[in-house]
Biopython code that builds the backbone (N, CA, C, O; Angstrom):
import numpy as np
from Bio.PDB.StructureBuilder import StructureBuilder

atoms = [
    (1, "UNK", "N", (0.823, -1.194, 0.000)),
    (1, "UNK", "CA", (0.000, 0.000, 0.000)),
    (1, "UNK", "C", (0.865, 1.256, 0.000)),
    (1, "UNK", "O", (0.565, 2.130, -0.813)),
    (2, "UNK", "N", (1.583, 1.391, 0.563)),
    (2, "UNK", "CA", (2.749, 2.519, 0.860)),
    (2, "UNK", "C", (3.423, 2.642, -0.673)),
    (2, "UNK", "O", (3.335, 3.794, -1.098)),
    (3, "UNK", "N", (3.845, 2.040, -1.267)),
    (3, "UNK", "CA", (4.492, 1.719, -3.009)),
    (3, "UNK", "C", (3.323, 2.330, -3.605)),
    (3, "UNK", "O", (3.500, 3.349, -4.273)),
    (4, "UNK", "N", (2.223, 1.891, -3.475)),
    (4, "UNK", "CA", (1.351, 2.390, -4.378)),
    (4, "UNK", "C", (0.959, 4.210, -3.773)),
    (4, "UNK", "O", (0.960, 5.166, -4.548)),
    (5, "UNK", "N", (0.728, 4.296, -2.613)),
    (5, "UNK", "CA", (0.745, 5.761, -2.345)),
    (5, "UNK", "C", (2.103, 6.977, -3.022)),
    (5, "UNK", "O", (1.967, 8.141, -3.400)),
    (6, "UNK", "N", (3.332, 6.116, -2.955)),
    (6, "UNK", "CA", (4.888, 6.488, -3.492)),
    (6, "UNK", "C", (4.233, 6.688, -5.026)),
    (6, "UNK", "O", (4.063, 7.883, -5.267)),
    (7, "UNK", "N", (3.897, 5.951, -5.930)),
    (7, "UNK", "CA", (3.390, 6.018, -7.137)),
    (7, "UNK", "C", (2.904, 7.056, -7.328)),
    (7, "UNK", "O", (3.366, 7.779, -8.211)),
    (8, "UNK", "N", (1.703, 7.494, -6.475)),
    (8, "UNK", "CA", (0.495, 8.407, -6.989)),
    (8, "UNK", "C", (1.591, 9.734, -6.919)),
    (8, "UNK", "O", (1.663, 10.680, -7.704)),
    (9, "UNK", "N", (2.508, 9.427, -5.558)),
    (9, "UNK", "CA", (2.592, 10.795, -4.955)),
    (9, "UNK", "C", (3.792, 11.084, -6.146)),
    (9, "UNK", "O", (3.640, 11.987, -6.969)),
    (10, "UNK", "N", (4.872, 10.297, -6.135)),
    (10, "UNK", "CA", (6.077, 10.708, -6.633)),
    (10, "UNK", "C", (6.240, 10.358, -8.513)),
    (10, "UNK", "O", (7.094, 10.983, -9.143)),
    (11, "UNK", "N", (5.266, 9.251, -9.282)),
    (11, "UNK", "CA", (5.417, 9.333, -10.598)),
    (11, "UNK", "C", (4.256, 9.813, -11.456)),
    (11, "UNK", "O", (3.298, 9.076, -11.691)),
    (12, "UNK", "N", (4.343, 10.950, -11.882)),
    (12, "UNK", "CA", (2.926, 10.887, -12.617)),
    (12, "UNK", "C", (2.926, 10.796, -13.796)),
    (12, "UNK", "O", (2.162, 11.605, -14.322)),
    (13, "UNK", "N", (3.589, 9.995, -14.643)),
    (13, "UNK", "CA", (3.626, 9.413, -15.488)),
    (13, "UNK", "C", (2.467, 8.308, -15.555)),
    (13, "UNK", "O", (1.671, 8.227, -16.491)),
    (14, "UNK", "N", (2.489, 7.203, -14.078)),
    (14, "UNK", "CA", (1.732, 6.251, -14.147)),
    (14, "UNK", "C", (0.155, 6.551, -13.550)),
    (14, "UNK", "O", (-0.264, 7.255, -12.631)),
    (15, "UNK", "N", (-0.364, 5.840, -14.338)),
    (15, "UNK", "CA", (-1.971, 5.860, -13.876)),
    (15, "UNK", "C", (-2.412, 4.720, -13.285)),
    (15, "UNK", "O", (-1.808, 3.882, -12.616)),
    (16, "UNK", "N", (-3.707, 4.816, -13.670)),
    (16, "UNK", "CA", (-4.428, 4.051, -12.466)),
    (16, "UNK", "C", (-4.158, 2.587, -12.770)),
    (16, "UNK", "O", (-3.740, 2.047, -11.746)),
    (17, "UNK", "N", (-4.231, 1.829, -13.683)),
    (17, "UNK", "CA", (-4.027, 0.733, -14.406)),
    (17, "UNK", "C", (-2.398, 0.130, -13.921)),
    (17, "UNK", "O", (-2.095, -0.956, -13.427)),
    (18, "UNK", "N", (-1.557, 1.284, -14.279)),
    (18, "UNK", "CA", (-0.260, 0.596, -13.297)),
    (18, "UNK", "C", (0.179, 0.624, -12.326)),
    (18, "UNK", "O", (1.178, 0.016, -11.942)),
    (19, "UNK", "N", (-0.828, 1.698, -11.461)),
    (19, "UNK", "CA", (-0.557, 1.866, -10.232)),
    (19, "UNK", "C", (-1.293, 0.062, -9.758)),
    (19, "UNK", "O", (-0.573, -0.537, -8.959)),
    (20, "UNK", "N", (-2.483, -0.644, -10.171)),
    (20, "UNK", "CA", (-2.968, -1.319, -9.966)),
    (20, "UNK", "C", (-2.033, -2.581, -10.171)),
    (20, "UNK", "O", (-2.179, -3.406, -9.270)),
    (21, "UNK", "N", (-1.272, -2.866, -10.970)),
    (21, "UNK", "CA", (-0.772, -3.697, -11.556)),
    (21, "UNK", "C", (0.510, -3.650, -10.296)),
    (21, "UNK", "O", (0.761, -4.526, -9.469)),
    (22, "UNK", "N", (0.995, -2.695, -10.434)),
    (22, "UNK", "CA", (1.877, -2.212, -9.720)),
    (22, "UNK", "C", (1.750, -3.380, -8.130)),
    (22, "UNK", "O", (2.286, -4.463, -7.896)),
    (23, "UNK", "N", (0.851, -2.573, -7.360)),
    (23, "UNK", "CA", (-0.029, -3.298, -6.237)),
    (23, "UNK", "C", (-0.417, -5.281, -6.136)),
    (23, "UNK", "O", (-0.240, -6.117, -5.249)),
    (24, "UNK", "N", (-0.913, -5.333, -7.335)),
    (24, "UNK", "CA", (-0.653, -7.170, -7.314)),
    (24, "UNK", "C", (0.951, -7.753, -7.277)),
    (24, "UNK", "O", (1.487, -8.695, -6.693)),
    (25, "UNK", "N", (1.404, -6.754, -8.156)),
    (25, "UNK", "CA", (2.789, -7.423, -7.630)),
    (25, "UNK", "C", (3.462, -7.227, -6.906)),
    (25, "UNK", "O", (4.503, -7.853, -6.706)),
    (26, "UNK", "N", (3.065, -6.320, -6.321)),
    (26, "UNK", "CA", (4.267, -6.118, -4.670)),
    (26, "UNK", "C", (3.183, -7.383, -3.918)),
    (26, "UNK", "O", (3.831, -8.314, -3.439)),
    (27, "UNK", "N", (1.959, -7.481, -3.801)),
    (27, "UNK", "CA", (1.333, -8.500, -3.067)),
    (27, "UNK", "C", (1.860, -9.543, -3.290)),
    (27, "UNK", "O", (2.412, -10.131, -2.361)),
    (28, "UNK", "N", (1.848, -10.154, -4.749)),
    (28, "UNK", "CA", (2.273, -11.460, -4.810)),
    (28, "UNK", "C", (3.616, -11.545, -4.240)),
    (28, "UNK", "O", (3.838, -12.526, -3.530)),
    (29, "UNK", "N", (4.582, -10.668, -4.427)),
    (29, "UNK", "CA", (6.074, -10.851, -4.543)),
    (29, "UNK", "C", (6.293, -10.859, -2.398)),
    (29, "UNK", "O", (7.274, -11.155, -1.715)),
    (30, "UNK", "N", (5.028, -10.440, -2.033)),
    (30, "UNK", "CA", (5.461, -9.748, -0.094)),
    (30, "UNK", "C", (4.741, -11.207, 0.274)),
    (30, "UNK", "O", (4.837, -11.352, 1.492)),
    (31, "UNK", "N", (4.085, -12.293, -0.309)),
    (31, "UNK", "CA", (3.287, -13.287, -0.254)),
    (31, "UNK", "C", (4.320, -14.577, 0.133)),
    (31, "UNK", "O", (4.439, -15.191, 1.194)),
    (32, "UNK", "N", (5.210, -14.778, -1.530)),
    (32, "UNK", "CA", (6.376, -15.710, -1.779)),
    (32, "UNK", "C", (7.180, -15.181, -0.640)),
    (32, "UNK", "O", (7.058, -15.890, 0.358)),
    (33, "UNK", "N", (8.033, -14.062, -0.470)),
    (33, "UNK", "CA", (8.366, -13.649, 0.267)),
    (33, "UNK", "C", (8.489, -14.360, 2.291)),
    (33, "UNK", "O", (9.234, -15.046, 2.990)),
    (34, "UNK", "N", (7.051, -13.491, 2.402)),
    (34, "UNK", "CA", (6.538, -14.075, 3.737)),
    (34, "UNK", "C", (6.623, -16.011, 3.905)),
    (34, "UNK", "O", (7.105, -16.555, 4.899)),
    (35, "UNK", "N", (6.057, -16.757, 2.730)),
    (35, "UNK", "CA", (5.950, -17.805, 3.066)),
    (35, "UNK", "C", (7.035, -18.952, 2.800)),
    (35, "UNK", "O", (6.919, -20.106, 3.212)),
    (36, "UNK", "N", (8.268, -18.386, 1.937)),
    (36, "UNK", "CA", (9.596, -18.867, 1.820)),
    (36, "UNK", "C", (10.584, -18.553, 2.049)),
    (36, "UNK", "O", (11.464, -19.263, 1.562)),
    (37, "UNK", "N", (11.046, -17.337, 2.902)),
    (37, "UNK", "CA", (12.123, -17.214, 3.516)),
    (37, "UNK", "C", (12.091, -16.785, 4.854)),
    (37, "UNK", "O", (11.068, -16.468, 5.460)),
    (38, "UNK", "N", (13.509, -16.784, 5.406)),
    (38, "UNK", "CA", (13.278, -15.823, 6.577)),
    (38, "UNK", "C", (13.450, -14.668, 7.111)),
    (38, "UNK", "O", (13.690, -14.536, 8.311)),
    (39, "UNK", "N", (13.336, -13.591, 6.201)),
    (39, "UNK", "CA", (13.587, -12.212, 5.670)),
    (39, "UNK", "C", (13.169, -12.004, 7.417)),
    (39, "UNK", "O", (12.347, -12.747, 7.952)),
    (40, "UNK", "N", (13.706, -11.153, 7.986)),
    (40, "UNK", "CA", (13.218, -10.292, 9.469)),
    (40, "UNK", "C", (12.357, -9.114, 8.913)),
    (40, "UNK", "O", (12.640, -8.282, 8.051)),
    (41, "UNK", "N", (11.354, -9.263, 9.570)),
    (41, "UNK", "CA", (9.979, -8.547, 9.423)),
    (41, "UNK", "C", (10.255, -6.554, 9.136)),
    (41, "UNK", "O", (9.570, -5.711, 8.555)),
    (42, "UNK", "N", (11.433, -6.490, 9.799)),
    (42, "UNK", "CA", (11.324, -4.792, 8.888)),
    (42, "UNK", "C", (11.756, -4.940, 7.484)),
    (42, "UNK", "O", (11.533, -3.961, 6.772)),
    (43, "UNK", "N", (12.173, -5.682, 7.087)),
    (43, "UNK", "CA", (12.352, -5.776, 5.804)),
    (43, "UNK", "C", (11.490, -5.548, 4.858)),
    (43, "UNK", "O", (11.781, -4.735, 3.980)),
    (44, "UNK", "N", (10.117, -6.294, 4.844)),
    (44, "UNK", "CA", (8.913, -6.255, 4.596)),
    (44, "UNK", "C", (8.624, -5.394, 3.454)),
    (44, "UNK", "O", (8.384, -5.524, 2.254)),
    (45, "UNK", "N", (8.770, -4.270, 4.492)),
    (45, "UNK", "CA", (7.775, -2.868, 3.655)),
    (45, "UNK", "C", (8.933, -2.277, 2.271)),
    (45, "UNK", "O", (8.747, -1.813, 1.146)),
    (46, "UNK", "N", (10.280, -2.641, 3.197)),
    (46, "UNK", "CA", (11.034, -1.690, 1.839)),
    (46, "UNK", "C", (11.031, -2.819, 0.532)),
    (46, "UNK", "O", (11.184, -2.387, -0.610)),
    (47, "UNK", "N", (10.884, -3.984, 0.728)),
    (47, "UNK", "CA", (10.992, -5.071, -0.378)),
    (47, "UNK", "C", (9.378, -4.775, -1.007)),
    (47, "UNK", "O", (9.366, -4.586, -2.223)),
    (48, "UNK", "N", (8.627, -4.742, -0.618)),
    (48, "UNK", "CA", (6.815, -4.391, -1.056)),
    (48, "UNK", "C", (6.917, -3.543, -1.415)),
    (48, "UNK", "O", (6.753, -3.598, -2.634)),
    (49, "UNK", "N", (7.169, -2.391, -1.011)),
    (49, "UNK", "CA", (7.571, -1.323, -1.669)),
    (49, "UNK", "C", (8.223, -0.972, -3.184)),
    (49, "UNK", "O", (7.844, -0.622, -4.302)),
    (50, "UNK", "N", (9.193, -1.232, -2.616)),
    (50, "UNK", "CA", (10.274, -1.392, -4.308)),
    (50, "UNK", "C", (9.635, -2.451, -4.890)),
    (50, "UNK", "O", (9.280, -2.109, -6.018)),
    (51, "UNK", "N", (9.354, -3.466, -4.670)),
    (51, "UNK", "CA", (8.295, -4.477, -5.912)),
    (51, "UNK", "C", (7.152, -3.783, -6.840)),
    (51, "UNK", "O", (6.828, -4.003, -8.008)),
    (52, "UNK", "N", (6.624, -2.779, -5.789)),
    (52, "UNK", "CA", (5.639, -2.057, -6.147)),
    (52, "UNK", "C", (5.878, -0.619, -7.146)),
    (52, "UNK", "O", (5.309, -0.258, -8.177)),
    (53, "UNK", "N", (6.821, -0.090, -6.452)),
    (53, "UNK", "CA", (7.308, 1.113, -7.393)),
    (53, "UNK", "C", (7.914, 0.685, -8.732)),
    (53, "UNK", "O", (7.659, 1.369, -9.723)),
    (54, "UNK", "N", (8.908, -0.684, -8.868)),
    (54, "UNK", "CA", (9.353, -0.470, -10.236)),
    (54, "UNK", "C", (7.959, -1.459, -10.710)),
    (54, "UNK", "O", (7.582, -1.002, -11.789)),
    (55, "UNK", "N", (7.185, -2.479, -10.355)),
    (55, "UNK", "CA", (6.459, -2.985, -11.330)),
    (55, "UNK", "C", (4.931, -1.899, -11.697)),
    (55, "UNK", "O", (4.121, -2.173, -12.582)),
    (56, "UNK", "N", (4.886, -1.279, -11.230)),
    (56, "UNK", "CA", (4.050, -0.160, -11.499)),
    (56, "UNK", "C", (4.673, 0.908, -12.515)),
    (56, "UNK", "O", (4.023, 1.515, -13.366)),
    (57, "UNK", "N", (6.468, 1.069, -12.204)),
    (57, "UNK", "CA", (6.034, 1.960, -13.304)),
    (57, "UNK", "C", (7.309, 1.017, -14.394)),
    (57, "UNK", "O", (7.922, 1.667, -15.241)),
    (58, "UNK", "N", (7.464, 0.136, -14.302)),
    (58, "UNK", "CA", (7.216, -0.597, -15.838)),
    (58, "UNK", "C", (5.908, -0.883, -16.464)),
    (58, "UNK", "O", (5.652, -0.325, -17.531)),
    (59, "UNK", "N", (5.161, -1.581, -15.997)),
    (59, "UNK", "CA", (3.717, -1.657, -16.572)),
    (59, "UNK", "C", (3.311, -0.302, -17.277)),
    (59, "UNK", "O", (2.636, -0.298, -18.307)),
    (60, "UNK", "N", (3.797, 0.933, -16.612)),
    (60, "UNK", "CA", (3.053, 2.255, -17.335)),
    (60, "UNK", "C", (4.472, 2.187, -18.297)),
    (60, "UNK", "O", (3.971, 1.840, -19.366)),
    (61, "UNK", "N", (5.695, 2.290, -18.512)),
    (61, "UNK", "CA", (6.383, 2.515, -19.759)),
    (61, "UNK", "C", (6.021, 1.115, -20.651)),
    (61, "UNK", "O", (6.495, 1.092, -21.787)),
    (62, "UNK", "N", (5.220, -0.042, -20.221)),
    (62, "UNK", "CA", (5.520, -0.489, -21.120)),
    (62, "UNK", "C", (4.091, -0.317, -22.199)),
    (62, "UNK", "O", (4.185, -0.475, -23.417)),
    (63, "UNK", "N", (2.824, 0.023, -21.511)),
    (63, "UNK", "CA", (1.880, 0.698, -21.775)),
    (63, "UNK", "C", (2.036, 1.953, -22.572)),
    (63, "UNK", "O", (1.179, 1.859, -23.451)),
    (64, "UNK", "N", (2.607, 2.950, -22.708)),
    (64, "UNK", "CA", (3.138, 3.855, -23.390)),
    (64, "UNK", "C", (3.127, 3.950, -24.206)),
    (64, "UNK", "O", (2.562, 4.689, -25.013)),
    (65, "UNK", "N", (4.237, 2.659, -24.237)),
    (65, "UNK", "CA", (4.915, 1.743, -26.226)),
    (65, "UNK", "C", (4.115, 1.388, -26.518)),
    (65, "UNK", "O", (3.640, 2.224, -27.287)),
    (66, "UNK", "N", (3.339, 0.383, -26.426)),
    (66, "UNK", "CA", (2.182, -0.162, -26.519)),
    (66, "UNK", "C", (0.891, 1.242, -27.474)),
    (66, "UNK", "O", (0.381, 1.334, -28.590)),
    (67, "UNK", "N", (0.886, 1.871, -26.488)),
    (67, "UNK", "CA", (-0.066, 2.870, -26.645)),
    (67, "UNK", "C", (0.432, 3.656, -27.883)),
    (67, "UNK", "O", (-0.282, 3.802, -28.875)),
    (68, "UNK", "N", (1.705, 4.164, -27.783)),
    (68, "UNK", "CA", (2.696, 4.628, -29.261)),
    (68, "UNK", "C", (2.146, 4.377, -30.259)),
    (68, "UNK", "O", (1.560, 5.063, -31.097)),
    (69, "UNK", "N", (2.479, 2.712, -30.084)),
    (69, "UNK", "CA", (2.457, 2.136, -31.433)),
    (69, "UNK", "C", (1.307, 1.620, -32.316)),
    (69, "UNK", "O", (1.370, 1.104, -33.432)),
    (70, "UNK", "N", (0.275, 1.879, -31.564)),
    (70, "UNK", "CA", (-1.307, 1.020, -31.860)),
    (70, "UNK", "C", (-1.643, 2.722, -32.597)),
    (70, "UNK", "O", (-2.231, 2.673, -33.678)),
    (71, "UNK", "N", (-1.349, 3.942, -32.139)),
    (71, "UNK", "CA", (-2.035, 4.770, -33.022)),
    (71, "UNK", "C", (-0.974, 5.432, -33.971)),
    (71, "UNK", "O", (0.216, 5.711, -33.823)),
    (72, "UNK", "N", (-2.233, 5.634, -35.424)),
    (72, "UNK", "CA", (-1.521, 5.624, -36.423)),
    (72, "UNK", "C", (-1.149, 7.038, -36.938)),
    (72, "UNK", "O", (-0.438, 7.164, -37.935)),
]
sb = StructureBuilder()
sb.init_structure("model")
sb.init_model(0)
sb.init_chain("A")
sb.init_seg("    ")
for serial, (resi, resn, name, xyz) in enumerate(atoms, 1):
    if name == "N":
        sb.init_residue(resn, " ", resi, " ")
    sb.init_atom(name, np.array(xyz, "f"), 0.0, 1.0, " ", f" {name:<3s}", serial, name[0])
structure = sb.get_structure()
């Protein structure tokens, strides 16, 4: 949640779609995380975090291109 607040606040490049995208994957990634290693619990937020900030704003650059290239 904090990654995705970092998003809104600090890239505005990305929108809502990768801020969203963004958010499943810091979940999934704080999930594997929690249930296969033994990371010490402050760790947590800065690893969810950064999962969240770069897969949010890859999803929006890669959306972009995407978006670029579809109009003619």
């Amino acid at each position: 949640l904090l990654g995705t607040f970092f998003l809104g606040l600090f890239f505005r490049q990305v929108d809502q779609a990768a801020a969203y995208a963004g958010l499943l994957a810091g979940l999934a990634v704080m999930i594997m995380v929690m249930a296969q290693t033994s990371i010490d619990f402050t760790w947590h937020t800065f690893i969810g975090c950064g999962v969240t900030i770069l897969a949010g704003n890859g999803f929006a650059a890669v959306s972009r291109r995407l978006t670029k290239w579809s109009c003619p």
